[in-house]
C-alpha positions as CSV (number, residue, x, y, z in Angstrom):
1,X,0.0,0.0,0.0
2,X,1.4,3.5,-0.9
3,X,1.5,6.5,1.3
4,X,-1.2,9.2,0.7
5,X,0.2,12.7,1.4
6,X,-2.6,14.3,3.5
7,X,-0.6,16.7,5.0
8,X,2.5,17.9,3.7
9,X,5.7,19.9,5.0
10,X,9.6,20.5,3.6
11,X,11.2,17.1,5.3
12,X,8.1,15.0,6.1
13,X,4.6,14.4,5.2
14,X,1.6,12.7,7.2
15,X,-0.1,9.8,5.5
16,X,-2.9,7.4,6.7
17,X,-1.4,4.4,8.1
18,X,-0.1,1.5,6.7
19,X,-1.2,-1.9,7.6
20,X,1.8,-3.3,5.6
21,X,4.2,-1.2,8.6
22,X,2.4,-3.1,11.6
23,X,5.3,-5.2,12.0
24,X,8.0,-1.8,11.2
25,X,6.0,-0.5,14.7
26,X,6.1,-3.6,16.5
27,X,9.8,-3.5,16.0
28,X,10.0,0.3,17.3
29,X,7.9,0.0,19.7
30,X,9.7,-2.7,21.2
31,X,13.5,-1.2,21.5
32,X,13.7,0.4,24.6
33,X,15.5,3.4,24.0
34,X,12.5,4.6,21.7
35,X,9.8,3.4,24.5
36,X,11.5,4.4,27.6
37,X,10.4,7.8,26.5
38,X,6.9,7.2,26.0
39,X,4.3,5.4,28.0
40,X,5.9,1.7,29.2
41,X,4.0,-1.0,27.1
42,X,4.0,-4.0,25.7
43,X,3.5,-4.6,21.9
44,X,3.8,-7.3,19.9
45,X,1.8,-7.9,15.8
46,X,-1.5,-8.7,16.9
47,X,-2.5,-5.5,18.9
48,X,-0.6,-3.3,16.8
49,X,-2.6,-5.0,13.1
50,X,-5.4,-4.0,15.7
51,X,-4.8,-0.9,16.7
52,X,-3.7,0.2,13.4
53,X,-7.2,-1.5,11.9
54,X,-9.4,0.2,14.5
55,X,-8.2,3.3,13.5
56,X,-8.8,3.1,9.6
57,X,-12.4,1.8,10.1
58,X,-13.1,5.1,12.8
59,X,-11.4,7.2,10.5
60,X,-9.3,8.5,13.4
61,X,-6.5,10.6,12.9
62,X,-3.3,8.6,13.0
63,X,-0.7,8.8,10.8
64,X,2.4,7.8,9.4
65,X,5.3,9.9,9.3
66,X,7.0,9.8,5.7
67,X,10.2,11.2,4.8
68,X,9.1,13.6,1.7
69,X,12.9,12.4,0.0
70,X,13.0,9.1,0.5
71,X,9.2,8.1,1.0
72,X,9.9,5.8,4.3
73,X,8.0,6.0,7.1
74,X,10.2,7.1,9.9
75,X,8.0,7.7,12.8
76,X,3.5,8.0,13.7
77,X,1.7,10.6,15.3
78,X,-1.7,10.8,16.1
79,X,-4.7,12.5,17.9
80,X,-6.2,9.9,20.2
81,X,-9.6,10.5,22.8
82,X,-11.1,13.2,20.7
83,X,-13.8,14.8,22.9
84,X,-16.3,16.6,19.7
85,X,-17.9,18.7,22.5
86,X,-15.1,20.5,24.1
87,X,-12.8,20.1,20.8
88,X,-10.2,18.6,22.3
89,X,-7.6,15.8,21.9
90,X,-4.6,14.1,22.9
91,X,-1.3,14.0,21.4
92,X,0.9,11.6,20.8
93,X,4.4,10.9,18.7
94,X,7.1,8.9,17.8
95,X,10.4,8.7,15.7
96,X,10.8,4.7,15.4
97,X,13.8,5.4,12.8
98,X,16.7,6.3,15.0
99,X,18.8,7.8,11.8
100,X,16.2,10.4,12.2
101,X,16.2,11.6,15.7
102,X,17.6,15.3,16.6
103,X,16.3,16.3,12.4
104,X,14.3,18.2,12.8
105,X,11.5,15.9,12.1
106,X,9.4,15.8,15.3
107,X,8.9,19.1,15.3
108,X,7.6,19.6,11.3
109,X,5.2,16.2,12.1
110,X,4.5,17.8,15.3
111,X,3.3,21.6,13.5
112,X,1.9,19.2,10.8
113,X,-0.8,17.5,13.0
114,X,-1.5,20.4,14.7
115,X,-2.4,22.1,12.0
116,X,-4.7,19.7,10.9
117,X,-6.2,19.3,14.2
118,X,-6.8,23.3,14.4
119,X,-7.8,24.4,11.2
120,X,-9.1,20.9,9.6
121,X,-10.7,19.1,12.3
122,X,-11.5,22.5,14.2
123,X,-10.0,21.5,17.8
124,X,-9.8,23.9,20.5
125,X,-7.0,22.2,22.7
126,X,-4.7,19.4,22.0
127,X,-2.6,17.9,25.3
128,X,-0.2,15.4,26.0
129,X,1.9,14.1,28.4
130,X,5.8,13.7,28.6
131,X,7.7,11.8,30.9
132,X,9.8,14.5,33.0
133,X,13.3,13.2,32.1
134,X,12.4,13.7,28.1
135,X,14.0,17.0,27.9
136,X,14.5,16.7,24.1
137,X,10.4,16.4,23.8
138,X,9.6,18.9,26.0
139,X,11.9,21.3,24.5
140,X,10.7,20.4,20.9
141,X,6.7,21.1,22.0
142,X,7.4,24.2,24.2
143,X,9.1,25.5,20.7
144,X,6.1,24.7,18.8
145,X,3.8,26.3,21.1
146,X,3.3,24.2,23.9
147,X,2.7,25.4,27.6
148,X,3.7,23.3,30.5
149,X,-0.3,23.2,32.3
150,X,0.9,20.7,35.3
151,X,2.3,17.7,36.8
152,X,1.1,14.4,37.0
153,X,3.1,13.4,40.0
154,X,5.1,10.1,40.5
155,X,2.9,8.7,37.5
156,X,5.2,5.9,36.3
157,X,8.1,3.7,37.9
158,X,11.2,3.0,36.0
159,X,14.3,0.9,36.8
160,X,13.6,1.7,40.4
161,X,12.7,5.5,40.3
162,X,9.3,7.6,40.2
163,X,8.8,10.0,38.0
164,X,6.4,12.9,36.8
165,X,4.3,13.1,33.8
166,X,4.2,16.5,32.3
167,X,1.4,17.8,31.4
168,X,1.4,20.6,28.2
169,X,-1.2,21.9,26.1
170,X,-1.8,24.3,23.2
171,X,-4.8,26.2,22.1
172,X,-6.2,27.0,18.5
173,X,-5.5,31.0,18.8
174,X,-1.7,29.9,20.0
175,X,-0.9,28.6,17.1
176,X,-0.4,30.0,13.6
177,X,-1.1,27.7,10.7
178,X,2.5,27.0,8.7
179,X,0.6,24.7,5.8
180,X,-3.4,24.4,5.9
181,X,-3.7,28.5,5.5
182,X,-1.6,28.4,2.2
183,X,-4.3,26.4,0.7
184,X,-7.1,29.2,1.3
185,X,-7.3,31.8,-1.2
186,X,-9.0,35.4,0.0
């Protein structure tokens, strides 16, 4: 299956999953210097054919990550526990493909979906949360527009130690649209 580019930046584009890459994020999400940054889990090819399936029948919005040059998915983002009423959503992200760490990369897919969940999808607030020691993350959403709201205190244990979630959020008039706005003529 090819990659559709739904939204599209200078490096990296966001397509609807691939079914074919369940087995390229089972390997990911199973090395643990890529998941000792997110949320501790456990993943192996059946829950990740059906996550990846539950999310193309909903029509929810998770994506690949596809470098624009070389047309490999290098990563997923997605907006997960949309709540229509308030228009908001939660945030989430990964690079899977090491060679592409400290790019640059996270931070276009991260303005990408944003964009899309603002000025598509008309959210009001998107939040996630970010495991205190992930300095690199934090820094990267506090530079696309991110606010540090609160702590979720001693959330998660790891190799012997508690630590905080932080919690970050941005609103709709925070952020300025880099790529849906260019397609709107006025």
């Amino acid at each position: 299956m090819p990659y559709y580019k739904r939204i599209v930046g200078k490096k990296c584009y966001l397509s609807p999953v691939n079914p074919d890459d369940a087995p390229k994020y089972v390997e990911w999400l199973n090395d643990l210097e890529i998941t000792v940054n997110l949320t501790p889990m456990s993943i192996n090819i059946v829950n990740e054919k059906e996550f990846i399936d539950k999310n193309l029948k909903e029509g929810n919005p998770v994506f690949a990550i596809v470098d624009i040059e070389t047309e490999k998915p290098i990563g997923n983002c997605g907006l997960h526990d949309i709540g229509w009423i308030g228009r908001h959503a939660e945030f989430g992200i990964f690079i899977g493909d090491k060679d592409y760490w400290n790019k640059g990369y996270g931070e276009e897919a991260t303005r990408l979906i944003l964009d899309y969940a603002f000025n598509i999808l008309n959210l009001n607030n998107i939040f996630l949360k970010a495991m205190e020691y992930n300095k690199r993350a934090i820094r990267v959403y506090e530079k696309v527009g991110f606010k540090q709201i609160g702590r979720w205190r001693k959330a998660v244990q790891i190799a012997g130690k508690r630590y905080d979630f932080v919690m970050m959020d941005i609103l709709a008039d925070e952020f300025d649209s880099p790529y849906v706005k260019n397609f709107i003529e006025e």
